[in-house]
KEVO-180114 format. One record per residue (C-alpha): x, y, z. Coordinates in steps of 0.05 Angstrom, whole numbers, padded with zeros to 5 digits, always signed. Layout:
<kelos>
+--------+--------+--------+
:   east :  north :     up :
+--------+--------+--------+
:      X :      Y :      Z :
...
+--------+--------+--------+
</kelos>
This chain:
<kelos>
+--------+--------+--------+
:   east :  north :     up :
+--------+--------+--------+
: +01966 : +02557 : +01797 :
: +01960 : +02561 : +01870 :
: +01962 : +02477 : +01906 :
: +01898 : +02454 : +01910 :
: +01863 : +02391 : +01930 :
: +01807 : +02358 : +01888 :
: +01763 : +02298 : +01916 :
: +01750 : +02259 : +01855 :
: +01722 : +02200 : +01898 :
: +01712 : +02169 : +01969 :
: +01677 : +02230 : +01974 :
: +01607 : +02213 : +02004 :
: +01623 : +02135 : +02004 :
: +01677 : +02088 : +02026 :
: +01711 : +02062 : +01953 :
: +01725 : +02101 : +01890 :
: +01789 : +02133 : +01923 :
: +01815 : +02197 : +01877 :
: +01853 : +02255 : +01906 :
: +01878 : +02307 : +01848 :
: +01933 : +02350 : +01874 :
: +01950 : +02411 : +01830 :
: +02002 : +02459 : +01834 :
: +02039 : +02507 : +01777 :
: +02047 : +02457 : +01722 :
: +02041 : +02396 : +01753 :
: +01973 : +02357 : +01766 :
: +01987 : +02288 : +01800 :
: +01930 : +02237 : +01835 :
: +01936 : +02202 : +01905 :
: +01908 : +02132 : +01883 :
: +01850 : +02116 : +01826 :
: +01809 : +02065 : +01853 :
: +01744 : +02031 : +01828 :
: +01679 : +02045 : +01852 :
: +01643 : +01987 : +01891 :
: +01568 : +01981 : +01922 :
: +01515 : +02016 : +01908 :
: +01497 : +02031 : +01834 :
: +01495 : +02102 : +01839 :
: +01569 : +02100 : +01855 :
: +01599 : +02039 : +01812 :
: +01558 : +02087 : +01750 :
: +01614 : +02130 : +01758 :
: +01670 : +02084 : +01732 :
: +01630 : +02087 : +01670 :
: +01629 : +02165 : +01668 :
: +01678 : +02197 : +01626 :
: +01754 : +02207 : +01675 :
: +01737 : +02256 : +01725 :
: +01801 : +02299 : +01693 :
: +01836 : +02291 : +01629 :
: +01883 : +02230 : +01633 :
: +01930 : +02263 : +01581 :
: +01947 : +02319 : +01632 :
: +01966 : +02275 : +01695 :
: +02039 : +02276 : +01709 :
: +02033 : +02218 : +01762 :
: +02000 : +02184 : +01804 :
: +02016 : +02162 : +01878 :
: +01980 : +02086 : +01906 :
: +01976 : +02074 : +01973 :
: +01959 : +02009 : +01965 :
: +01944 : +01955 : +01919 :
: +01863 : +01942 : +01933 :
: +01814 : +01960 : +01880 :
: +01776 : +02015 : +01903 :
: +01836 : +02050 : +01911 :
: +01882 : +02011 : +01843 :
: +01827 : +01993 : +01802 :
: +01816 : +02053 : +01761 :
: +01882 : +02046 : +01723 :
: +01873 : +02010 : +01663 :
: +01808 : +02052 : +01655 :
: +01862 : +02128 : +01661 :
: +01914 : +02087 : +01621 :
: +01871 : +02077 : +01562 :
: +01842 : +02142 : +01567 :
: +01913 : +02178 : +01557 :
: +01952 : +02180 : +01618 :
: +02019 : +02162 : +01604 :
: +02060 : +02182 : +01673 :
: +02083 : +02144 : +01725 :
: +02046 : +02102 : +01774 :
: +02093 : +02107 : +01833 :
: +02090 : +02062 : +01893 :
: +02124 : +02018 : +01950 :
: +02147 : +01955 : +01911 :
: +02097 : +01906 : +01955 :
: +02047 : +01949 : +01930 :
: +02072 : +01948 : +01855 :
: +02072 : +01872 : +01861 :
: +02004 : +01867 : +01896 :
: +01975 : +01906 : +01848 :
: +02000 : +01875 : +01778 :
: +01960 : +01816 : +01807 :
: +01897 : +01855 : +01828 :
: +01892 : +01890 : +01757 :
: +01902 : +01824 : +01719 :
: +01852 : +01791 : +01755 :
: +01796 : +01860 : +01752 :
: +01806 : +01851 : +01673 :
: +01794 : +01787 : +01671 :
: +01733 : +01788 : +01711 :
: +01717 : +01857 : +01672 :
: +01716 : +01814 : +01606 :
: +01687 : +01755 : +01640 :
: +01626 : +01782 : +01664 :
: +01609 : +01823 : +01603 :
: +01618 : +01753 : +01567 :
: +01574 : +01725 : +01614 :
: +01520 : +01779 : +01608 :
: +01519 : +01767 : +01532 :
: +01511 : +01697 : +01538 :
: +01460 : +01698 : +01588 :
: +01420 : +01763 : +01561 :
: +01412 : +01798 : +01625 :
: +01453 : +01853 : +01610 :
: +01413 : +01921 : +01587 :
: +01477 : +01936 : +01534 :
: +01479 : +01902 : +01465 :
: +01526 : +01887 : +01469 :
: +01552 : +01887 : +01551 :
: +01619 : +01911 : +01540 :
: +01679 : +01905 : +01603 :
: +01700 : +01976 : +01631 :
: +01774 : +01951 : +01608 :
: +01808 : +01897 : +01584 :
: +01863 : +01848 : +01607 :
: +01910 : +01890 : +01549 :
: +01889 : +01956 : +01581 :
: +01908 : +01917 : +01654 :
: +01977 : +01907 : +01619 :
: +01987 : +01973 : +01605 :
: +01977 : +02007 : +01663 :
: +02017 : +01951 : +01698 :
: +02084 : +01967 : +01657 :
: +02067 : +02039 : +01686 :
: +02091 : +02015 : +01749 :
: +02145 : +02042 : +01789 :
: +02161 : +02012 : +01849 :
: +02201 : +02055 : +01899 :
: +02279 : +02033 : +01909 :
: +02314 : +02047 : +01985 :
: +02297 : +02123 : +01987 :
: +02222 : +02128 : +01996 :
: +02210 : +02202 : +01967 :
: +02207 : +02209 : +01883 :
: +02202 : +02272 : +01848 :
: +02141 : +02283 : +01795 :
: +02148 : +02316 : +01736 :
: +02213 : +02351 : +01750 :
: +02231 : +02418 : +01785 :
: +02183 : +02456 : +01816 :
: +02144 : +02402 : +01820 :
: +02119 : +02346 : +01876 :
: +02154 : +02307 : +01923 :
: +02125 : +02246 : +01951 :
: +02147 : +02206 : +02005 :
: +02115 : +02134 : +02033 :
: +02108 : +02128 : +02102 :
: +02086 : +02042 : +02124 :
: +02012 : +02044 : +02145 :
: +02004 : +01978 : +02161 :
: +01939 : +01957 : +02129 :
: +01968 : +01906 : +02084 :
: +02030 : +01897 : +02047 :
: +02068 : +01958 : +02018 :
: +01999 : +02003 : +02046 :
: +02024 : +02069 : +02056 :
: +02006 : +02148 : +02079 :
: +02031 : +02180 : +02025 :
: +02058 : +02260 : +02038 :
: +02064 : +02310 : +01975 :
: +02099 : +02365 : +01980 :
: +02085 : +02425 : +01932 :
: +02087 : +02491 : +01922 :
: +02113 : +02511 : +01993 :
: +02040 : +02471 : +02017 :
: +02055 : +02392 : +02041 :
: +01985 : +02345 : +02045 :
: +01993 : +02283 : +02083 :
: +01948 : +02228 : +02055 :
: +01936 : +02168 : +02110 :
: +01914 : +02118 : +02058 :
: +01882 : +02059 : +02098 :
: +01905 : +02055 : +02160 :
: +01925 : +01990 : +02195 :
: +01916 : +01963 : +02261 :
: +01969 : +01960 : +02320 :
: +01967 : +01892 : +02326 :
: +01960 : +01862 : +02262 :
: +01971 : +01789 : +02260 :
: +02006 : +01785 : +02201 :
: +02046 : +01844 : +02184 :
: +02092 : +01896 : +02228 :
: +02061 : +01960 : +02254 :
: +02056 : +02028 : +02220 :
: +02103 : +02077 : +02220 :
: +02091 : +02144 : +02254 :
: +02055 : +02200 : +02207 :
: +02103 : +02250 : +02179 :
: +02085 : +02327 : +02197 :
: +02038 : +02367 : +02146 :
: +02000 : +02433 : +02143 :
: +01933 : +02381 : +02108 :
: +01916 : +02315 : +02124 :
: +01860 : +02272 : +02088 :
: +01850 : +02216 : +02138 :
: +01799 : +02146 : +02123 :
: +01740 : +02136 : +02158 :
: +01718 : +02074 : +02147 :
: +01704 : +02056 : +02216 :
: +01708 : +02119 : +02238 :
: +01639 : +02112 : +02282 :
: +01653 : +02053 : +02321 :
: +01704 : +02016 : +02356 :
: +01733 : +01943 : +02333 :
: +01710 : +01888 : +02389 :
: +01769 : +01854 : +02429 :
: +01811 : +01811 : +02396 :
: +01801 : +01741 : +02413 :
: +01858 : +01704 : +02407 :
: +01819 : +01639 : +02413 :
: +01778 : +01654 : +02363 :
: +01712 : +01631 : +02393 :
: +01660 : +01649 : +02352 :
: +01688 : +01632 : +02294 :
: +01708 : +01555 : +02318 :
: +01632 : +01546 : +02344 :
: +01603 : +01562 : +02268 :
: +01666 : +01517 : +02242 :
: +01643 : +01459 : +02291 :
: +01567 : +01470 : +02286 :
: +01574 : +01469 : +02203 :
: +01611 : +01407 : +02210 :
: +01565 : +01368 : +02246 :
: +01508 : +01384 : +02203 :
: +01553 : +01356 : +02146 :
: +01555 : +01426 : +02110 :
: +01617 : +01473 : +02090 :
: +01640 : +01538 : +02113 :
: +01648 : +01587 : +02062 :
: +01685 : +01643 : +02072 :
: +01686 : +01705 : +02017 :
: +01751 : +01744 : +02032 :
: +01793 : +01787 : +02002 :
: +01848 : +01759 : +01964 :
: +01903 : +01805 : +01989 :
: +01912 : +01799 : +02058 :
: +01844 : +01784 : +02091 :
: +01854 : +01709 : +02056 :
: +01931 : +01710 : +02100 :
: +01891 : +01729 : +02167 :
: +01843 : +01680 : +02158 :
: +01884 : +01623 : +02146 :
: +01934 : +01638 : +02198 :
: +01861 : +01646 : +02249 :
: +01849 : +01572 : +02221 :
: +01914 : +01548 : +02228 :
: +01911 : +01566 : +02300 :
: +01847 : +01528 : +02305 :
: +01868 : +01467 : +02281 :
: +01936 : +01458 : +02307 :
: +01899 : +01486 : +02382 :
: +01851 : +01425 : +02366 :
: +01792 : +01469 : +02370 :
: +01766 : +01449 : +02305 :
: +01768 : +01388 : +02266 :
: +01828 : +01385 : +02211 :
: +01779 : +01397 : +02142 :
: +01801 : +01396 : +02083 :
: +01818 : +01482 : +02074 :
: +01809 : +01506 : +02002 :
: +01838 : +01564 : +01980 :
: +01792 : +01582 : +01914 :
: +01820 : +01645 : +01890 :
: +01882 : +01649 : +01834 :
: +01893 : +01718 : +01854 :
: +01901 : +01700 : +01933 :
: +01942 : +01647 : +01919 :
: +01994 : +01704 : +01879 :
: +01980 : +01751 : +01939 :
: +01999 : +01690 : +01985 :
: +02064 : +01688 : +01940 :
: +02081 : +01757 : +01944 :
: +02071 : +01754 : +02024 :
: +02122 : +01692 : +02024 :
: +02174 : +01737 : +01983 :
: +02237 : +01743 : +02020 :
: +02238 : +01816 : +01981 :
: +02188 : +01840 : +02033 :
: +02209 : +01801 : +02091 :
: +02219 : +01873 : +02125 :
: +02145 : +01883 : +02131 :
: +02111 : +01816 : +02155 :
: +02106 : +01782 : +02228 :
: +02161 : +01704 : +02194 :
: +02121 : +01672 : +02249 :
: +02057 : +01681 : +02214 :
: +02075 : +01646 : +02150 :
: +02109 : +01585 : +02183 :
: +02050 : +01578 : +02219 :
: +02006 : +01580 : +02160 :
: +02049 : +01532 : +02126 :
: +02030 : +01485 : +02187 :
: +01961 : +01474 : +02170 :
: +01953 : +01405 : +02143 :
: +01894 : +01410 : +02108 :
: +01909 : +01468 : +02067 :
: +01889 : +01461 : +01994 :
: +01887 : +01501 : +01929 :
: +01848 : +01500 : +01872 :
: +01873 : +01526 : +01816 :
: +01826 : +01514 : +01750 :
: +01758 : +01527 : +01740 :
: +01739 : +01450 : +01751 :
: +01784 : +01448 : +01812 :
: +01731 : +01510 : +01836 :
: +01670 : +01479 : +01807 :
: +01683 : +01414 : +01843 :
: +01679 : +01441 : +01900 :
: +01606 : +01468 : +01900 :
: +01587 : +01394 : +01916 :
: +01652 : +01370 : +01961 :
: +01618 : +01317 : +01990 :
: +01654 : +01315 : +02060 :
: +01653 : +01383 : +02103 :
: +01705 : +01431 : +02080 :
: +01725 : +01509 : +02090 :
: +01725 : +01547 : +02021 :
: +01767 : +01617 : +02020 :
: +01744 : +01649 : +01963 :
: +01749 : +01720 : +01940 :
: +01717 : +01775 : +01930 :
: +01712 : +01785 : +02005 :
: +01638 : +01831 : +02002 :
: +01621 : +01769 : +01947 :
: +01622 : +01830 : +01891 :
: +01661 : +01779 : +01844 :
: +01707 : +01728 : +01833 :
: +01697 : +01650 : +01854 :
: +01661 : +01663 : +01914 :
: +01592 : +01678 : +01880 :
: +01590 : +01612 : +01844 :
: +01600 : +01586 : +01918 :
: +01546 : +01617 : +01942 :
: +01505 : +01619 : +01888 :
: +01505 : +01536 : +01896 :
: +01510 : +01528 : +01975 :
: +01469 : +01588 : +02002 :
: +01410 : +01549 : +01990 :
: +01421 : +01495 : +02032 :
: +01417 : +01504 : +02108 :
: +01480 : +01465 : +02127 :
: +01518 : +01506 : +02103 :
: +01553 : +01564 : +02127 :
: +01575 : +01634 : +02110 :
: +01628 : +01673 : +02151 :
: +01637 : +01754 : +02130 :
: +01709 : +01773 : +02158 :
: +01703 : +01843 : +02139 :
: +01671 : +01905 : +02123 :
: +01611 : +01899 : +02072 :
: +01595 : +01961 : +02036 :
: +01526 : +01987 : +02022 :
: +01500 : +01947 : +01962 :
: +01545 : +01888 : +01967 :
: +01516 : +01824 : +01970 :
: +01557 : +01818 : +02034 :
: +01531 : +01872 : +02066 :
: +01460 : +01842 : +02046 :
: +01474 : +01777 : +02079 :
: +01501 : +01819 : +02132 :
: +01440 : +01850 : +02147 :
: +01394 : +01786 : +02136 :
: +01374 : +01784 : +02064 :
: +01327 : +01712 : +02057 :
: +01350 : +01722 : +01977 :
: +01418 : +01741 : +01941 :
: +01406 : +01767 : +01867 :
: +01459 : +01735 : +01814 :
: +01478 : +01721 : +01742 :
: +01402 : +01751 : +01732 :
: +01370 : +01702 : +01781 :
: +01347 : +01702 : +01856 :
: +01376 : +01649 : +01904 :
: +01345 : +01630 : +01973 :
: +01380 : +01643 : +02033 :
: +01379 : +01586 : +02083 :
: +01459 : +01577 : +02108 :
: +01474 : +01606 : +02168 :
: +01504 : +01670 : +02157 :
: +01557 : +01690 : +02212 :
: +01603 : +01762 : +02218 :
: +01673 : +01760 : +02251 :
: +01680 : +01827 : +02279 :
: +01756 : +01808 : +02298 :
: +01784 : +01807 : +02231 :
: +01785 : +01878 : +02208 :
: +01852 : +01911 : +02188 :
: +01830 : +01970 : +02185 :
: +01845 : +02022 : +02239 :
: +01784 : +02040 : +02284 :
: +01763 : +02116 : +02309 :
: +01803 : +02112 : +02370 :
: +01860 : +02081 : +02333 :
: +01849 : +02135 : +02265 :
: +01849 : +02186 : +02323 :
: +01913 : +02158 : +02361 :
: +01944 : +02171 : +02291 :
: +01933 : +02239 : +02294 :
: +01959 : +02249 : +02361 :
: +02020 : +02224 : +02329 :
: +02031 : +02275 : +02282 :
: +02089 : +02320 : +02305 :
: +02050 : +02377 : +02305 :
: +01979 : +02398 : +02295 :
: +01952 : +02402 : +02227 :
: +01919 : +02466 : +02202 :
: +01857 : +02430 : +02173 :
: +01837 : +02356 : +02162 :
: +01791 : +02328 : +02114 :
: +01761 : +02262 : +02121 :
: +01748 : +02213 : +02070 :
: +01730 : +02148 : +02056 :
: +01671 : +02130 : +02100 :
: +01605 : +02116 : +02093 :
: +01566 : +02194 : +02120 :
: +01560 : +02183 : +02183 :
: +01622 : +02147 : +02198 :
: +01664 : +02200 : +02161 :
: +01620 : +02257 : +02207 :
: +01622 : +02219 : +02269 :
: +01698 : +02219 : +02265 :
: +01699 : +02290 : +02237 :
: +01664 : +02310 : +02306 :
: +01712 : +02263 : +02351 :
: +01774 : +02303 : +02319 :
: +01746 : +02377 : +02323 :
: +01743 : +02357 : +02412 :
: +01811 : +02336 : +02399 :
: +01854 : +02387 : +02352 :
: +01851 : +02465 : +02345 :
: +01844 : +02464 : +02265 :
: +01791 : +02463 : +02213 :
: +01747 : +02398 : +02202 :
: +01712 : +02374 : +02143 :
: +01685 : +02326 : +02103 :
: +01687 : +02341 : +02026 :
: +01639 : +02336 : +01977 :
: +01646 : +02292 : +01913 :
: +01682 : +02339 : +01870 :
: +01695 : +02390 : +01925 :
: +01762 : +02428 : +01910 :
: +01802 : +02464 : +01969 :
: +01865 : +02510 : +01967 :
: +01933 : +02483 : +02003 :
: +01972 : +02553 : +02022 :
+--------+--------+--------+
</kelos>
């Protein structure tokens, strides 16, 4: 078989990542993420596997969040039995992100039979916390060299190259079948507060790049924070709480250390700081592991530890309680575009009442409650019921990890020479065109940006 590229998913959309590269006898996928947003695309988790699981020698992550991890358990249980390769931050990272999408897979299908808005009888998850397992012990995290081998001689070389979006995120590079197709993952920014920079892209005849802001550039970084102390300071005085729906892995580390700042700067008042999420709090581990000291910014983390009103809430009580705090708090709380997790129950209970306060950190994909907040919504649909809309909802352009177009661009320029074609991925449409048309003014080589499903040859 002559190497060949498949898009499986962020095709058309900016989650579901799938790449299936094929060549001679060996078939192996750049990530298998989840489907997020709108219902037209989180239908296709349900679908049967876009290819047969049983005849995937590997896969390759480049990172550990869900719409690029998530799919596992769902491959794993439909017959893959390869390995899952990946940088050992990322192996770590995602054993917690799998464990906690089962359990809010079985959770909310629970919660649908109880509460009889689901359409199935009975609601059933898309995998289980046993499936999660699974595909976790499929794990392999990469030792000092970062190229493996799948599936033998002649078959694919991959290599991990840092990309700086969170920990262990990588471009991943397969070589096969005399062809080589450099994969950036999601790209990180220069100046991340957290972690170290990227590394420079490897050379490749294909590239599939993200585009996930690949229409606009990120706003300067303030390193005062501004607008997010005045919503801080405003919510306080009206006696309300600050709720904050971010991702558990990472975003929840760049927040705190932004509050941390805050407080110790005097800017805003020390509040009690809740982080509500079981899964950040293991993601907040993983960061503090002197394993993968090599990739995060030590300065960071002490001052994190700093902040003297950090909290954590571990049990469900613990999260319940804090619905009604009764003194002016900050809630973390994941899922950071409020698709799940801890952070609905939070604004299920405090969206309705005006003193409160919600601050999006991050992008909000189209048919996320986030991205509904985002763009004004006076109600929020959940658990089957419509809540009002009165907090004060506020988004923190300055908190986005993800590389913008000139950055995605500058990444290119890296390269150490000029691919032959590019395909770009992961973007909403006219993100992924807009930076389709910013690199055709700035390379000699073929542009596109695949269909769902297209498949392209690699020689």
């Amino acid at each position: 078989m002559r190497p060949a590229l498949t898009f499986l998913g962020a095709a058309g959309t900016v989650t579901g990542s799938k790449f299936l590269v094929e060549s001679g006898q060996t078939r192996l996928l750049v990530d298998c993420g989840l489907y997020q947003g709108e219902r037209r695309w989180r239908s296709l988790n349900w679908e049967p596997p876009p290819v047969d699981p049983a005849t995937v020698d590997g896969i390759a992550l480049t990172h550990a969040h869900l719409d690029h991890c998530g799919y596992l358990p769902a491959l794993v249980r439909g017959g893959f039995a390869g390995p899952v390769h990946a940088t050992s931050g990322t192996a770590a990272l995602a054993a917690v992100v799998l464990r906690d999408s089962a359990h809010l897979q079985e959770e909310e299908a629970e919660g649908a039979r109880r509460g009889g808005w689901s359409k199935h009888d009975p609601p059933l998850p898309l995998y289980t916390v046993a499936d999660a397992e699974k595909a976790i012990a499929a794990l392999r995290p990469l030792g000092d060299d970062p190229a493996v081998c799948v599936n033998g001689a002649p078959g694919a070389t991959v290599t991990f190259v840092p990309a700086g979006h969170i920990l262990g995120a990588s471009s991943v590079l397969v070589e096969t079948g005399g062809s080589s197709v450099l994969f950036s993952g999601d790209l990180g920014r220069p100046d991340h507060p957290v972690l170290l920079p990227r590394a420079r892209p490897p050379a490749a005849r294909t590239v599939v790049i993200e585009s996930t802001y690949g229409d606009r550039a990120h706003a300067g970084v303030d390193p005062e924070h501004r607008v997010m102390a005045d919503a801080i300071r405003r919510t306080i005085r009206r006696g309300g709480s600050v709720v904050v729906p971010a991702f558990a892995v990472d975003r929840t580390e760049v927040v705190l250390l932004a509050i941390a700042d805050l407080v110790e700067s005097g800017a805003v008042p020390d509040v009690p700081v809740w982080v509500d999420s079981p899964m950040a709090l293991a993601a907040l581990d993983i960061y503090r592991d002197p394993a993968h000291a090599a990739e995060v910014r030590p300065e960071a983390l002490d001052r994190i530890r700093r902040l003297p009103g950090l909290r954590t809430a571990h049990t469900a009580e613990e999260s319940i309680r804090l619905n009604t705090p009764g003194t002016p708090c900050i809630i973390v709380s994941a899922s950071g575009m409020a698709t799940g997790g801890r952070v609905v129950h939070h604004l299920r209970h405090l969206l309705p009442q005006a003193r409160n306060t919600v601050l999006l950190t991050g992008y909000q994909a189209v048919g996320t409650r986030g991205r509904d907040l985002q763009e004004g919504a006076r109600e929020l649909k959940m658990a089957g019921r419509y809540v009002p809309v009165r907090a004060e909802v506020v988004t923190l352009d300055e908190f986005s990890v993800h590389a913008d177009a000139g950055e995605l661009l500058a990444w290119l320029d890296e390269l150490p020479r000029p691919p032959e074609s590019v395909h770009v991925v992961h973007g909403e449409p006219a993100a992924a065109r807009a930076l389709a048309d910013g690199i055709r003014t700035r390379l000699d080589c073929a542009v596109s940006v695949p269909r769902h499903g297209e498949r392209v040859l690699l020689d």
